[in-house]
C-alpha positions in Angstrom: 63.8 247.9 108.8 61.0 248.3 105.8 60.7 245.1 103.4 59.0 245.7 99.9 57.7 241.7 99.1 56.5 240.8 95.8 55.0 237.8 95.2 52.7 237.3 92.0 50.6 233.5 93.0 49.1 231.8 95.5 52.4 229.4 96.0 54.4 232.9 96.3 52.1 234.3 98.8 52.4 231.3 100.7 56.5 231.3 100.7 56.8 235.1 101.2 54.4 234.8 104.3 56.7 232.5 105.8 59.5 234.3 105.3 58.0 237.8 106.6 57.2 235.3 109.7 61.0 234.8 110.1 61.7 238.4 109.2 60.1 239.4 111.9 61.7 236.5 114.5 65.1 238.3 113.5 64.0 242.0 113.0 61.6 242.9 115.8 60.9 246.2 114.4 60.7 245.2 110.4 57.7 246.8 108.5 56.3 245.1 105.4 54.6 246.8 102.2 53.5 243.8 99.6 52.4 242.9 96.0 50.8 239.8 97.4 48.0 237.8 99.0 45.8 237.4 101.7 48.7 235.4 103.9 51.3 238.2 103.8 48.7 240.6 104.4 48.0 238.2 107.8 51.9 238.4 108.3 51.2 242.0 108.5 51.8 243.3 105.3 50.7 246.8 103.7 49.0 245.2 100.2 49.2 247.3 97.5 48.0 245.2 94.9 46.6 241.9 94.9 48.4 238.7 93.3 44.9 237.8 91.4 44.7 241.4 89.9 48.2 240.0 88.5 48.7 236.2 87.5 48.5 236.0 83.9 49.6 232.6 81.8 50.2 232.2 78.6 50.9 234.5 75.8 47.7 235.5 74.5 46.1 236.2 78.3 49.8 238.3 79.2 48.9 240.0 75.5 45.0 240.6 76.3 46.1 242.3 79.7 49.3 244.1 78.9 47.7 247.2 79.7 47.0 246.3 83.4 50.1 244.6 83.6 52.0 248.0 82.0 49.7 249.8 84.7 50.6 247.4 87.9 54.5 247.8 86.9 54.2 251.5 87.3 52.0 251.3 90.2 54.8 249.4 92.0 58.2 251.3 90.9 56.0 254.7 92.0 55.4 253.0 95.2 59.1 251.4 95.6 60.2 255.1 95.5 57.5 257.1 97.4 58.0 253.9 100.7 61.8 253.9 100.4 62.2 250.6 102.0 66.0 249.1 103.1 65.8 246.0 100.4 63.2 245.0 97.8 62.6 241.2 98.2 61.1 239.6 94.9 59.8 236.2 95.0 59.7 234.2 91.9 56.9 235.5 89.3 60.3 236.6 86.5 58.3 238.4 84.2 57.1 240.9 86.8 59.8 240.7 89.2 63.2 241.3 86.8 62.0 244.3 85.3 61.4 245.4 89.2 64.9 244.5 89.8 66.4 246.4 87.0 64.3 249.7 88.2 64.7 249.2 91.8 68.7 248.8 91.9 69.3 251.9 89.5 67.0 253.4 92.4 69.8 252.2 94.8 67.2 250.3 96.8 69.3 246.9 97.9 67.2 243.7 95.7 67.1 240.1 97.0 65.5 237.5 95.1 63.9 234.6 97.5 63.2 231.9 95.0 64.7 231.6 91.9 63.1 232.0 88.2 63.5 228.6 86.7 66.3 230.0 83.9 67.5 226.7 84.1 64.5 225.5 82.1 64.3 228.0 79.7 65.0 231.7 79.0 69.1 231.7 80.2 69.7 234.6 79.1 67.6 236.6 82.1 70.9 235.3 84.1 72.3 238.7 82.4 69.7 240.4 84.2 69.9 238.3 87.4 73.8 239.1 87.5 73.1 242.7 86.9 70.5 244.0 88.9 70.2 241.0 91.8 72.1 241.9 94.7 71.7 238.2 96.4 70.0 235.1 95.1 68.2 233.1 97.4 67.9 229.4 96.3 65.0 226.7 97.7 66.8 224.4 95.2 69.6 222.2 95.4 70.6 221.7 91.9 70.5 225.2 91.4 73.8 226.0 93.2 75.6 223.6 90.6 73.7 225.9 87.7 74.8 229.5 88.9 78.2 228.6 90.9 79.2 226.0 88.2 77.9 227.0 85.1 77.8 230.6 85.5 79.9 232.0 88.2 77.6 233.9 90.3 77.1 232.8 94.1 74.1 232.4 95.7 72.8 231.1 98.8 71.1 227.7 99.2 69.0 227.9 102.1 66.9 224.6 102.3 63.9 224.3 100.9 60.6 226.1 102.3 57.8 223.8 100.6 59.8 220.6 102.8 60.0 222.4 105.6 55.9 223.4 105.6 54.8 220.3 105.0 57.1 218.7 108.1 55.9 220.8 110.3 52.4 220.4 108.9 52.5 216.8 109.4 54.0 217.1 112.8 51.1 218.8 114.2 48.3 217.2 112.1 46.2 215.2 113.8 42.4 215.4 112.4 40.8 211.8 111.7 40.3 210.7 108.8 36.2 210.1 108.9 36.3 213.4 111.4 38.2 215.4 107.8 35.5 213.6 105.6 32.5 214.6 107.6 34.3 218.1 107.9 33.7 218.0 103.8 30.7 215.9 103.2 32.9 212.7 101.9 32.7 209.6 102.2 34.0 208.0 105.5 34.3 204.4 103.6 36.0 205.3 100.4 39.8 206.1 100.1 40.6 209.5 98.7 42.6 210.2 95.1 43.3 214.3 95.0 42.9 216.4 91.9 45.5 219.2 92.0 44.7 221.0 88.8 46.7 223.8 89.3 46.1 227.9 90.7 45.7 229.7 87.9 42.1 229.5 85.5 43.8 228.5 82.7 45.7 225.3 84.2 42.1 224.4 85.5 40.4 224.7 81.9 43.3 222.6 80.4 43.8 220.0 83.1 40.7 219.3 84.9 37.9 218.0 82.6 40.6 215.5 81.3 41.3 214.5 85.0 37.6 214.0 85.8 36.9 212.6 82.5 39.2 210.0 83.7 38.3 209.2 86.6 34.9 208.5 86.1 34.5 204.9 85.9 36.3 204.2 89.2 34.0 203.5 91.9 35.9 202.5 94.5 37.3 205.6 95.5 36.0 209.4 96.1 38.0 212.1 94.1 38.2 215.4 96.0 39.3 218.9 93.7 41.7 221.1 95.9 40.4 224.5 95.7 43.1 227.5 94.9 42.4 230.3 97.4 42.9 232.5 94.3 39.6 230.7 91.9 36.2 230.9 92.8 33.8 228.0 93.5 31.5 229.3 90.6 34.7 229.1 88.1 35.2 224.9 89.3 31.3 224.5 88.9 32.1 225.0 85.3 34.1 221.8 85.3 33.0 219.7 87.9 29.2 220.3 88.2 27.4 217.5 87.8 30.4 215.1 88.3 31.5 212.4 90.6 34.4 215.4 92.1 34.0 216.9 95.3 35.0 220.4 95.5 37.5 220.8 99.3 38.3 224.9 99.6 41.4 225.8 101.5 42.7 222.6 102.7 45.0 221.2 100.1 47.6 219.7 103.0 45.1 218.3 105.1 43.4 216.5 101.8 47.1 215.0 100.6 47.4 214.0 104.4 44.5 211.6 103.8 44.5 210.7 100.2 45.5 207.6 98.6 47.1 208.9 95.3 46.9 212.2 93.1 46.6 213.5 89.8 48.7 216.9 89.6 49.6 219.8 87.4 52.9 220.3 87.1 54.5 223.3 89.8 55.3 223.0 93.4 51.8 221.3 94.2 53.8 218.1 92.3 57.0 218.0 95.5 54.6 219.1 98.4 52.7 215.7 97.1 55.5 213.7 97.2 56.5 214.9 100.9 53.2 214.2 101.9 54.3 210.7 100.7 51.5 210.4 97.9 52.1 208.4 94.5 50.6 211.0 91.9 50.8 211.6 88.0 51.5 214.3 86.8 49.2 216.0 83.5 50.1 219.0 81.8 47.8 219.4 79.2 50.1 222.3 76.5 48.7 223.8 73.2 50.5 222.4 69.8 51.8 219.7 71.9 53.6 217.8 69.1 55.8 221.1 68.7 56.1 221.7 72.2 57.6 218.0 72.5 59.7 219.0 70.6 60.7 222.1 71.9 61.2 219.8 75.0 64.0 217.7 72.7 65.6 220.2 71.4 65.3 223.9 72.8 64.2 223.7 76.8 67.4 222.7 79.1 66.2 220.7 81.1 64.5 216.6 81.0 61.6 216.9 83.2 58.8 219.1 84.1 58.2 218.2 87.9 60.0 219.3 90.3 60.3 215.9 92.0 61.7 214.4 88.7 63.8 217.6 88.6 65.7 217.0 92.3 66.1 213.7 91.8 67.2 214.3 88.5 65.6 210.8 87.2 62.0 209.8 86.4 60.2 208.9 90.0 56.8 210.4 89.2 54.9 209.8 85.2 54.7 213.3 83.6 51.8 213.4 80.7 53.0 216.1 79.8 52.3 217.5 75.9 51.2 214.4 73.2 51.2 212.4 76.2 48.3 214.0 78.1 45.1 212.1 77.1 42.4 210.9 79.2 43.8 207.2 78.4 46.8 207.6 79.5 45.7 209.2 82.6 43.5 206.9 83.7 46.7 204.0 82.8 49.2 205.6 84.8 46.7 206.4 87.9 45.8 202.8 88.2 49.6 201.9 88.1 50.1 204.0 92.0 46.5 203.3 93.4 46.8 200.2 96.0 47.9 197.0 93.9 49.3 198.9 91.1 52.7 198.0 89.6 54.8 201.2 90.3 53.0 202.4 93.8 55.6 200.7 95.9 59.0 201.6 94.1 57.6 205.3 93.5 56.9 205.8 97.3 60.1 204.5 98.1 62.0 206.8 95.6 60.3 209.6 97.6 62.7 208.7 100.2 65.3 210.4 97.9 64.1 213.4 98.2 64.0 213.8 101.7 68.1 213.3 101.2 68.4 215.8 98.6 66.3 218.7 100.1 67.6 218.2 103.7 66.0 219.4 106.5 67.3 223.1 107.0 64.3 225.7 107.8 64.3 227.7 104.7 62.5 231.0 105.9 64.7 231.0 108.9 68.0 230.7 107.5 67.3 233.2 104.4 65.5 235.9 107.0 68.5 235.2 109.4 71.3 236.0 106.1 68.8 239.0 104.8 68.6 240.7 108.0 72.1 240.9 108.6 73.3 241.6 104.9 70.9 244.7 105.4 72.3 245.9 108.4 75.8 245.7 107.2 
C-alpha cells in the first residue's frame, strides 16, 4: 500500500521513521512518499520536501515566511493528488498538518494522525477540525485518552508511547565506555558530564542557550557538552558557544544523556527522553513578554505545566523556568539542587520511576503500524 508521511521537525522525523520501520514489518509491499527528514528518507521514503525548508516558530518568523509556507502547502495537496496514496499519515506539526487533513479527506484520501497536536494546551477549538477531517487519532499520550474520550467524545487509540520505547531499546544495546564516548568527542575522561538540550529549532537556541551557558560558567568541576540538532548547523552554535567552556557533540544526543550527570533542557520531548534516560534536568524556556505570558499560563492556557514529564505525571517532578522565571540565577539555583549532593537529585530520580508506570511498556510504532495497516485494508 502507498503511505503519504508528514512530519515537520527533527523529533517528527525521528517518530515517523520508526513507524515507516513497523509499516513495513506489517505491509511488505508498502511504499512511502514524505514531507520529512533525512531518517524517513533512510526508511525509504520518496522526500518531497525537507522538514528544515519548513519549521518555523513564532509569529513573526511563521509571518516573514508565509509565502513559502503558502507555497509548501500547495506543493503538498498537488502532490497528495497526483501520488494517490491509500491513507495520508500526519505526524504532529498542527499548523501544517490540519489544513492537510481538511484538503486531503474532501480528496477522499483516508487521514490518520500519529501523534497528537497538544489542543489540550491550547487552541481546543482545532478538536472541531480533528473530529471533522481525522479519520483515526493515534495517541503516544496517556492523559490524552481521558481528554478526547472523556471530555470530548471522540475515540482514539493509545498506543504506548514511542519516545519510551526508543530510549529502552537504546539503552538495552548501549554499551560504549564512558572515557571510550569522551575520547570519541574530545572531552574530558575525568570530569562528569551536565547536557545542554537547547532545543531543534534556531530560535529556541537564540533564546535558551546563552542563558544556559552564561550559567554555567563558574562551575568547574564538570564539562558541559551542547547536543547538536541534526537540523542547525555547527556555524549557527559557534554563534553562541564560541569561545566558551561548552563543547559542541553533533548527532549523539542519547549516547550524551546515557553518560551525563544532569541537564539543562528546553521544554519539548527532549525534557521525557531525559528523564528515561534517568537524568535530573531543569527545564528553561526562555518566552517574550514573559510577565503576560505567565499570565496567560493562569488564566487562558489549559493546562499547569510545560514539560512533558510534569505533564504525565500530572505533578511537578522536574523545575520548569519557564517565562519570569527564566534567568541565569535561577538556572544556575535549580542546576545545583540535581547535580550530585544537591537537595532534590534523589527524590526527582525517584519520581522518574513514575513514569515508567504511566507510559507502560507497549512498542508504540508497532502497535499503531499493526492497527493502520489493517484499518487500511478493511
Amino acid at each position: 500500500m502507498r503511505y503519504y508521511i508528514i512530519a515537520g521537525e527533527a523529533s517528527g522525523d525521528l517518530h515517523a521513521s520508526h513507524l515507516m520501520h513497523s509499516l513495513k514489518k506489517s505491509d511488505a509491499d508498502a511504499q512511502f512518499r514524505c514531507f520529512g527528514g533525512d531518517l524517513m528518507a533512510a526508511e525509504g521514503g520518496e522526500l518531497v520536501k525537507h522538514y528544515r525548508d519548513m519549521a518555523y516558530m513564532g509569529f513573526v518568523p511563521v509571518l516573514l515566511h508565509l509565502p513559502t509556507i503558502m507555497k509548501n502547502m500547495r506543493m503538498c495537496k498537488r502532490d497528495i493528488s497526483e501520488w494517490k496514496p491509500d491513507v495520508v499519515i500526519l505526524v504532529d506539526y498542527p499548523g501544517f498538518n490540519l489544513d492537510i487533513a481538511k484538503y486531503a479527506h474532501r480528496k477522499g484520501f483516508k487521514v490518520f494522525y500519529y501523534i497528537s497536536p497538544k489542543i489540550w494546551a491550547w487552541k481546543e477549538w482545532r478538536i472541531k477540525q480533528i473530529k471533522k477531517y481525522v479519520d483515526e487519532m493515534f495517541s503516544i499520550l496517556p492523559f490524552e485518552v481521558a481528554f478526547y474520550e472523556g471530555k470530548h467524545h471522540y475515540p482514539i487509540h493509545y498506543v504506548g508511547n514511542p519516545t519510551e520505547s526508543e530510549v529502552r531499546a537504546f539503552r538495552q544495546n548501549y554499551t560504549q565506555p564512558f572515557s571510550d564516548f569522551c575520547a570519541s568527542n574530545g572531552l574530558e575522561p575525568d570530569k562528569p558530564i551536565v547536557a545542554l538540550l537547547a532545543g531543534s529549532r534556531q530560535q529556541e537556541i537564540k533564546d535558551n542557550l546563552p542563558a544556559m551557558i552564561e550559567a554555567t560558567r563558574s562551575m568547574r568541576d564538570y564539562q558541559f557538552v551542547l547536543a547538536g540538532a541534526p537540523s542547525i548547523t555547527d556555524d549557527y552554535y559557534e554563534r553562541f558557544a564560541q569561545g566558551s567552556h561548552v563543547h559542541l557533540v553533533k548527532n549523539a544526543t542519547y549516547p550524551l544523556l546515557a553518560h551525563s550527570t544532569a541537564a539543562l533542557v528546553t521544554s519539548g520531548t527532549a525534557t521525557l527522553e531525559t528523564a528515561l534516560f534517568d537524568v535530573p534536568q531543569v527545564v528553561c524556556y526562555e518566552t517574550p513578554i514573559p510577565h503576560i505570558v505567565r499570565f496567560a499560563f493562569k488564566h487562558i492556557i489549559k493546562v499547569r505545566f510545560i514539560s512533558l514529564v510534569n505533564l504525565i505525571a500530572d505533578k511537578e517532578i522536574v523545575e520548569e523556568l519557564l517565562a519570569d522565571r527564566f534567568s541565569v540565577e535561577n538556572i544556575r539555583k535549580e542546576l545545583t539542587a540535581i547535580l550530585p549532593g544537591g537537595n532534590r537529585r534523589e527524590k526527582m530520580l525517584a519520581e522518574y520511576d513514575e513514569l515508567d508506570h504511566r507510559l507502560g511498556s507497549d512498542n508504540a510504532p508497532d502497535n499503531a503500524a499493526k492497527k493502520m495497516v489493517e484499518m487500511v485494508r478493511k
